[in-house]
Backbone atoms as SQL, in Angstrom:
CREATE TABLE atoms (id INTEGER PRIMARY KEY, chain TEXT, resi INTEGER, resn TEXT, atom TEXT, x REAL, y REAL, z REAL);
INSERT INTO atoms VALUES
  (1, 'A', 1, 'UNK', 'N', 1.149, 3.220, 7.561),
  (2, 'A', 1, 'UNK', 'CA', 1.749, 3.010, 6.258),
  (3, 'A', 1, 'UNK', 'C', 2.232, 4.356, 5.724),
  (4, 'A', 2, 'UNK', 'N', 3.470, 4.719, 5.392),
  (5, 'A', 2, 'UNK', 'CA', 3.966, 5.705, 5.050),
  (6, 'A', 2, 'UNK', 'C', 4.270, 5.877, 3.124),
  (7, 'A', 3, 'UNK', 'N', 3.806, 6.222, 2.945),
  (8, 'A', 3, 'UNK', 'CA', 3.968, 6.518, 1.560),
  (9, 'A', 3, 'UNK', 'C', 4.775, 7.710, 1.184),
  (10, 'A', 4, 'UNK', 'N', 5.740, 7.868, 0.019),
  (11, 'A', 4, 'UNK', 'CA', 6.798, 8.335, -0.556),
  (12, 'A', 4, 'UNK', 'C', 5.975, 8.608, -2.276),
  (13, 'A', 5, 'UNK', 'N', 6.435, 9.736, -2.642),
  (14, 'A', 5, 'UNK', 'CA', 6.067, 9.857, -3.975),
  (15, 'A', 5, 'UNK', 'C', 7.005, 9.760, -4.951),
  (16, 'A', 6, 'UNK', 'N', 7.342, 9.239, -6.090),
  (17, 'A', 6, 'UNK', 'CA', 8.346, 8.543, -6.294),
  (18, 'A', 6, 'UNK', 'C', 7.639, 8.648, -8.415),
  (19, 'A', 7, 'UNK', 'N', 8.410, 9.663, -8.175),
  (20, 'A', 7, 'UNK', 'CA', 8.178, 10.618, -9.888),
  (21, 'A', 7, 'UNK', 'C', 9.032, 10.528, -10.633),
  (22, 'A', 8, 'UNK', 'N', 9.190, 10.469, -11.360),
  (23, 'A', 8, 'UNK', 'CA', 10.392, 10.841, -12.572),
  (24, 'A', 8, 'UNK', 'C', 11.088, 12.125, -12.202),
  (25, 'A', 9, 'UNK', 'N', 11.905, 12.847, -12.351),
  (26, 'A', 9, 'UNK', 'CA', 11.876, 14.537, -12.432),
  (27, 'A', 9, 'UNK', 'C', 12.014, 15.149, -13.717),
  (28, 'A', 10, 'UNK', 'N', 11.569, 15.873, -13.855),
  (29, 'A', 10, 'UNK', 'CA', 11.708, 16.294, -15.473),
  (30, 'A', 10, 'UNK', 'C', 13.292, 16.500, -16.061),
  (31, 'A', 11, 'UNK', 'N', 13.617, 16.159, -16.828),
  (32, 'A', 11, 'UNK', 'CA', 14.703, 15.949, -18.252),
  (33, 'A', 11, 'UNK', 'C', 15.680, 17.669, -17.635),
  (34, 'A', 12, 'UNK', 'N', 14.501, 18.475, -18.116),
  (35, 'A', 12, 'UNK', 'CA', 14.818, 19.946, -18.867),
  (36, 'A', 12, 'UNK', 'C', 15.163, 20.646, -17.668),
  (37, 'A', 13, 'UNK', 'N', 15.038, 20.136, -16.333),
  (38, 'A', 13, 'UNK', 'CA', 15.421, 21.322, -15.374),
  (39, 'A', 13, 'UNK', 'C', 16.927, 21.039, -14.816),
  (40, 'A', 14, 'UNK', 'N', 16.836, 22.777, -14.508),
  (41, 'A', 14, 'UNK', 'CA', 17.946, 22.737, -14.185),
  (42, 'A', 14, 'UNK', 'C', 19.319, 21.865, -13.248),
  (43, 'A', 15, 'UNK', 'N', 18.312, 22.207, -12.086),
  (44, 'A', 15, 'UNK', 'CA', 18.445, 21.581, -11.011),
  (45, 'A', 15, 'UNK', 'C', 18.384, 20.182, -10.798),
  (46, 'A', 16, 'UNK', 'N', 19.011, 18.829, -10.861),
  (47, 'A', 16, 'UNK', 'CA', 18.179, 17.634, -11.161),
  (48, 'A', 16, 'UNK', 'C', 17.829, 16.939, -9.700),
  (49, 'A', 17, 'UNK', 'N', 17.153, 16.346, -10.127),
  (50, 'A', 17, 'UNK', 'CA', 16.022, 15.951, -8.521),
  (51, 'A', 17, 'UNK', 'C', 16.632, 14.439, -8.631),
  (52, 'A', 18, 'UNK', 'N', 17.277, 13.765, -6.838),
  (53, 'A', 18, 'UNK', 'CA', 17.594, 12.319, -7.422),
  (54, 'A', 18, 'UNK', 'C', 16.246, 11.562, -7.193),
  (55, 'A', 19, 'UNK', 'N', 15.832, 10.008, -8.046),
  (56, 'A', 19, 'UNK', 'CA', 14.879, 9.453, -7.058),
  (57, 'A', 19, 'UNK', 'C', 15.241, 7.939, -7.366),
  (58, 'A', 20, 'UNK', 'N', 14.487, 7.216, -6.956),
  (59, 'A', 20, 'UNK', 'CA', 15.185, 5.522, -6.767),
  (60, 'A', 20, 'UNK', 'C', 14.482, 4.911, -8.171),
  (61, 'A', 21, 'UNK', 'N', 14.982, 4.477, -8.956),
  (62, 'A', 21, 'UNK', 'CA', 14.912, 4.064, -10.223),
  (63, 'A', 21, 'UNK', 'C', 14.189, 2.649, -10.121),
  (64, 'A', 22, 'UNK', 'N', 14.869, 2.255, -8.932),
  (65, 'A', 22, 'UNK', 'CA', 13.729, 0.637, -9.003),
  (66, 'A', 22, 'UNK', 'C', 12.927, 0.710, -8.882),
  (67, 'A', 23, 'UNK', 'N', 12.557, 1.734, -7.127),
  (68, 'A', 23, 'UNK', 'CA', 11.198, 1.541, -7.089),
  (69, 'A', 23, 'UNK', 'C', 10.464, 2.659, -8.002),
  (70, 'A', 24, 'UNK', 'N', 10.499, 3.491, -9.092),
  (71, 'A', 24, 'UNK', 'CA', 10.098, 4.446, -10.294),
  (72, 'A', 24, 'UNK', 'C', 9.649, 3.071, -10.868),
  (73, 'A', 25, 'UNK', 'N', 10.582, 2.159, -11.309),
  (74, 'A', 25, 'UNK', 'CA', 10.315, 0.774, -12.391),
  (75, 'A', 25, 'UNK', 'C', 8.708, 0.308, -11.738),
  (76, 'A', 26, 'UNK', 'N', 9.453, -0.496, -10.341),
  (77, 'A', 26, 'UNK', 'CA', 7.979, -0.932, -9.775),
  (78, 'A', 26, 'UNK', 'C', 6.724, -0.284, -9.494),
  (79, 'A', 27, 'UNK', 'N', 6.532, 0.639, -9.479),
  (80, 'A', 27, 'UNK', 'CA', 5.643, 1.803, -9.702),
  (81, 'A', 27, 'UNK', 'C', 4.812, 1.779, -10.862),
  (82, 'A', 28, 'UNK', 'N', 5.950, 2.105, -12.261),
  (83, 'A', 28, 'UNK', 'CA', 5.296, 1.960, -13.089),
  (84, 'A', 28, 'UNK', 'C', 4.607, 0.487, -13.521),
  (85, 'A', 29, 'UNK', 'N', 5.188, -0.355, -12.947),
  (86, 'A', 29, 'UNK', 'CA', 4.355, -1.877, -13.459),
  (87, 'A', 29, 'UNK', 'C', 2.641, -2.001, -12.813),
  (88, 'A', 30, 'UNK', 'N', 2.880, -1.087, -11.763),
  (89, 'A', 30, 'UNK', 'CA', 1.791, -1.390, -10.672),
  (90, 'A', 30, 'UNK', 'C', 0.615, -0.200, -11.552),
  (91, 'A', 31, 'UNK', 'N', 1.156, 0.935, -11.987),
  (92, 'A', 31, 'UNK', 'CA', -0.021, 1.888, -13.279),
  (93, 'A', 31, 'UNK', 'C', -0.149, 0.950, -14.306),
  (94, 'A', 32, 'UNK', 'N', 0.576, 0.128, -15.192),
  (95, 'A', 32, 'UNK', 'CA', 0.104, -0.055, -16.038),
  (96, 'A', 32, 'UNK', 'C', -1.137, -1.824, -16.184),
  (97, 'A', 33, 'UNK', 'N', -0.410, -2.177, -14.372),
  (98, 'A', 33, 'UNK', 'CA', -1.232, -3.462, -14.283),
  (99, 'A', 33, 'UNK', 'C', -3.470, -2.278, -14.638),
  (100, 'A', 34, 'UNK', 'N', -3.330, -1.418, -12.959),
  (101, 'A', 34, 'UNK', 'CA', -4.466, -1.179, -13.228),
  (102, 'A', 34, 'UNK', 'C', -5.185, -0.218, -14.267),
  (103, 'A', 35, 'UNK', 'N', -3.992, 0.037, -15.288),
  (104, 'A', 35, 'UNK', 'CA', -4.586, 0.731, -16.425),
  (105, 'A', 35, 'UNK', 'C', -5.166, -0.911, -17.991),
  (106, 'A', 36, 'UNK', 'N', -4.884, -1.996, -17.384),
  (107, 'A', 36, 'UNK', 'CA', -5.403, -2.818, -17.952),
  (108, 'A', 36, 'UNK', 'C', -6.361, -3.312, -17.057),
  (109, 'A', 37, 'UNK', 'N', -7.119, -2.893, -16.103),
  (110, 'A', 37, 'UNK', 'CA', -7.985, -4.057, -15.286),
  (111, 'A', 37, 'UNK', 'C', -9.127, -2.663, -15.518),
  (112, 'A', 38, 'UNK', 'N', -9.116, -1.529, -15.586),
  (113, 'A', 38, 'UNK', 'CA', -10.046, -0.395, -15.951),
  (114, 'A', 38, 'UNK', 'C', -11.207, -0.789, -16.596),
  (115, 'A', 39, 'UNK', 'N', -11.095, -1.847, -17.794),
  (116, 'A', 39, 'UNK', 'CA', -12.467, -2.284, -18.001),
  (117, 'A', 39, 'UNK', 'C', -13.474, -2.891, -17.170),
  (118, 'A', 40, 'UNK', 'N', -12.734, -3.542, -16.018),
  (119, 'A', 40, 'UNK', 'CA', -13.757, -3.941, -14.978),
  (120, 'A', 40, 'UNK', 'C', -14.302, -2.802, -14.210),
  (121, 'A', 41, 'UNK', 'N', -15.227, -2.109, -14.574),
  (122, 'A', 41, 'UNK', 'CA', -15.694, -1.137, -13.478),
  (123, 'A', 41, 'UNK', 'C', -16.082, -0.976, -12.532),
  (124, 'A', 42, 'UNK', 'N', -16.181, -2.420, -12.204),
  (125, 'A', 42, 'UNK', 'CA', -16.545, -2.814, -10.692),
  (126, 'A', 42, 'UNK', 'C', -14.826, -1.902, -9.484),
  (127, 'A', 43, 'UNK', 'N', -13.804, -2.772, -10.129),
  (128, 'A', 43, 'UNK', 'CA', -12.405, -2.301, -9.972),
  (129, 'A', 43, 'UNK', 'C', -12.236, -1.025, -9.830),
  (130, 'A', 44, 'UNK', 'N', -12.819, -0.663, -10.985),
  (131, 'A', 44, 'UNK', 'CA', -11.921, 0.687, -10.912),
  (132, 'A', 44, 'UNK', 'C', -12.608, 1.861, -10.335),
  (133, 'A', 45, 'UNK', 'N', -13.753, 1.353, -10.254),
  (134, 'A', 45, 'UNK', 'CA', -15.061, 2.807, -9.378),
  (135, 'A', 45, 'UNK', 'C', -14.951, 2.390, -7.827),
  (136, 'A', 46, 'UNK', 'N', -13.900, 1.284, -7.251),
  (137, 'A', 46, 'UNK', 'CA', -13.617, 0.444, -6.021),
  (138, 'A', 46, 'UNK', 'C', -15.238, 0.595, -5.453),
  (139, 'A', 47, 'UNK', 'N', -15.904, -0.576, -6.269),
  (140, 'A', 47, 'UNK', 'CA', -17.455, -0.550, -5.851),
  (141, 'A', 47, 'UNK', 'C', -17.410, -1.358, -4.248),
  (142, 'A', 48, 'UNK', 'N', -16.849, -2.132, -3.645),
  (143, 'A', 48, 'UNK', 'CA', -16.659, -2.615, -2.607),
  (144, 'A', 48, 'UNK', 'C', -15.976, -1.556, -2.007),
  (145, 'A', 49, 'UNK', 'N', -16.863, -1.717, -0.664),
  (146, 'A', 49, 'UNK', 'CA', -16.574, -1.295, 0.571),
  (147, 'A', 49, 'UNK', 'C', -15.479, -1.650, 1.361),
  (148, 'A', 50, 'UNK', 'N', -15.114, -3.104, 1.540),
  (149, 'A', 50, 'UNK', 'CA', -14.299, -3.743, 2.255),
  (150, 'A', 50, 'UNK', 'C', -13.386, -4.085, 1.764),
  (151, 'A', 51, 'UNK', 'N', -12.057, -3.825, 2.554),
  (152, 'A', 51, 'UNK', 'CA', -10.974, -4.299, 1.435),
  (153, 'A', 51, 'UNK', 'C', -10.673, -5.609, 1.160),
  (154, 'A', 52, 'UNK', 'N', -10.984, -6.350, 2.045),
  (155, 'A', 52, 'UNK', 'CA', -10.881, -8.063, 1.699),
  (156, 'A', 52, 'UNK', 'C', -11.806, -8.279, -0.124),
  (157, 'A', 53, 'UNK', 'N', -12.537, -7.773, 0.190),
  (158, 'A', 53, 'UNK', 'CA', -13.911, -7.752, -1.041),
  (159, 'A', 53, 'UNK', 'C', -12.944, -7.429, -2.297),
  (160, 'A', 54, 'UNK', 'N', -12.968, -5.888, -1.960),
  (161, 'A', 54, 'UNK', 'CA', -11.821, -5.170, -3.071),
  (162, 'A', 54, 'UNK', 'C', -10.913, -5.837, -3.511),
  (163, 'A', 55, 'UNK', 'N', -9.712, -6.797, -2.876),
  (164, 'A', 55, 'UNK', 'CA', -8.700, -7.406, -3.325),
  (165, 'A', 55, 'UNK', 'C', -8.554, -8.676, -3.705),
  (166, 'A', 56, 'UNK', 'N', -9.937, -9.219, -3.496),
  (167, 'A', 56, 'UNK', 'CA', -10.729, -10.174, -4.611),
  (168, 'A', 56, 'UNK', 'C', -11.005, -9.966, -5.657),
  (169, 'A', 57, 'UNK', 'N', -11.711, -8.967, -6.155),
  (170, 'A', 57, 'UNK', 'CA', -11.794, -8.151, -7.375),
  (171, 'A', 57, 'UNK', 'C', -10.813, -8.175, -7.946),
  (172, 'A', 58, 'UNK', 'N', -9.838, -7.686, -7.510),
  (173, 'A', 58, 'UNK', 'CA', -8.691, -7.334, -8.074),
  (174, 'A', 58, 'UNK', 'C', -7.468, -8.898, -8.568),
  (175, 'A', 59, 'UNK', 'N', -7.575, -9.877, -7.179),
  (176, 'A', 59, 'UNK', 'CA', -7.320, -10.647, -8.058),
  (177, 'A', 59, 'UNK', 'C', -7.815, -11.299, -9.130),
  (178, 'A', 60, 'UNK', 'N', -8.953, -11.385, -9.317),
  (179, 'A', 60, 'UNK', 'CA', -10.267, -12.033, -10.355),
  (180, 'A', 60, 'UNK', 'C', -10.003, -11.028, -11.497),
  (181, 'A', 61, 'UNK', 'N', -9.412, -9.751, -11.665),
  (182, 'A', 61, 'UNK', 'CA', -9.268, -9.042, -12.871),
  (183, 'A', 61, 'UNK', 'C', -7.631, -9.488, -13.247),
  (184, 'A', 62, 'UNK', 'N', -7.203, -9.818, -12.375),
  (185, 'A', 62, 'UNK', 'CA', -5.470, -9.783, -12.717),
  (186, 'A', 62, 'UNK', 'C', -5.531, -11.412, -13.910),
  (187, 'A', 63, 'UNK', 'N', -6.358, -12.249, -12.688),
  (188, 'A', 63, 'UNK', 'CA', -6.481, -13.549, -14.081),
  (189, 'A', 63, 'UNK', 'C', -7.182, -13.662, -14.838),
  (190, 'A', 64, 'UNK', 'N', -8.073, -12.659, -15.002),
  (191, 'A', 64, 'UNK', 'CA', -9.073, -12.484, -16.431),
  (192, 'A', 64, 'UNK', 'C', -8.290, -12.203, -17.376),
  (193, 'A', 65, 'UNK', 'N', -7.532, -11.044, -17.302),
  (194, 'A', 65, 'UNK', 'CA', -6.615, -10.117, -17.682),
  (195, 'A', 65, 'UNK', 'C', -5.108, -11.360, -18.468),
  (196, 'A', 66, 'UNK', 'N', -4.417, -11.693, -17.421),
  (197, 'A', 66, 'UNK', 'CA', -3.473, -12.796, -17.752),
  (198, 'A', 66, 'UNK', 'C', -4.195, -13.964, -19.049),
  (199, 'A', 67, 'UNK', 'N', -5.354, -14.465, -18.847),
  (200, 'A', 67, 'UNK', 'CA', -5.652, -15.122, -19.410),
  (201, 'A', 67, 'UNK', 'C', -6.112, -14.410, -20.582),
  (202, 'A', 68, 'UNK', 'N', -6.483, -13.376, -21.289),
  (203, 'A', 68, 'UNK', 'CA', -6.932, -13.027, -22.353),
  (204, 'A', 68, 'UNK', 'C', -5.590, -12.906, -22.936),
  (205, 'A', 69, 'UNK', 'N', -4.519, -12.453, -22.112),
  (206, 'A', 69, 'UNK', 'CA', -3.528, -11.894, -22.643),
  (207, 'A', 69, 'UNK', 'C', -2.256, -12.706, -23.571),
  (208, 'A', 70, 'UNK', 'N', -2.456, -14.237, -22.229),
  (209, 'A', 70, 'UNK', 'CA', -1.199, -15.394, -23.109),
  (210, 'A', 70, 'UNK', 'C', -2.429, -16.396, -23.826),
  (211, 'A', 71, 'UNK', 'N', -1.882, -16.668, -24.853),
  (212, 'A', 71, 'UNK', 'CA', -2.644, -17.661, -26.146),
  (213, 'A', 71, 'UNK', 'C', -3.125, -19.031, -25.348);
């Protein structure tokens, strides 16, 4: 799995840096999903070992989360 870092570049420099705006968008959806699932600390200290385990967690916070969120 190859991973790419995929930043904003700052405003003020000179030089401007290009980077892909969609995936910047999708990026940011994916920080702000697990900056709402953080109260589960199970999640966010990744108390599971296994990733099958882990991405159970994670869905079980995504619909905790959804559900507190719509009325």
């Amino acid at each position: 799995m190859k991973a790419r870092a995929c930043i904003k570049p700052n405003p003020t420099r000179k030089r401007k840096k290009r980077y892909d705006r969609d995936q910047y968008n999708h990026r940011n959806v994916i920080e702000r999903f697990f900056c709402r699932i953080k109260p589960c600390h199970r999640v966010a200290t990744r108390y599971e070992k296994k990733a099958a385990n882990f991405a159970g967690f994670i869905w079980l916070a995504a619909g905790i989360t959804a559900k507190i969120e719509c009325p």
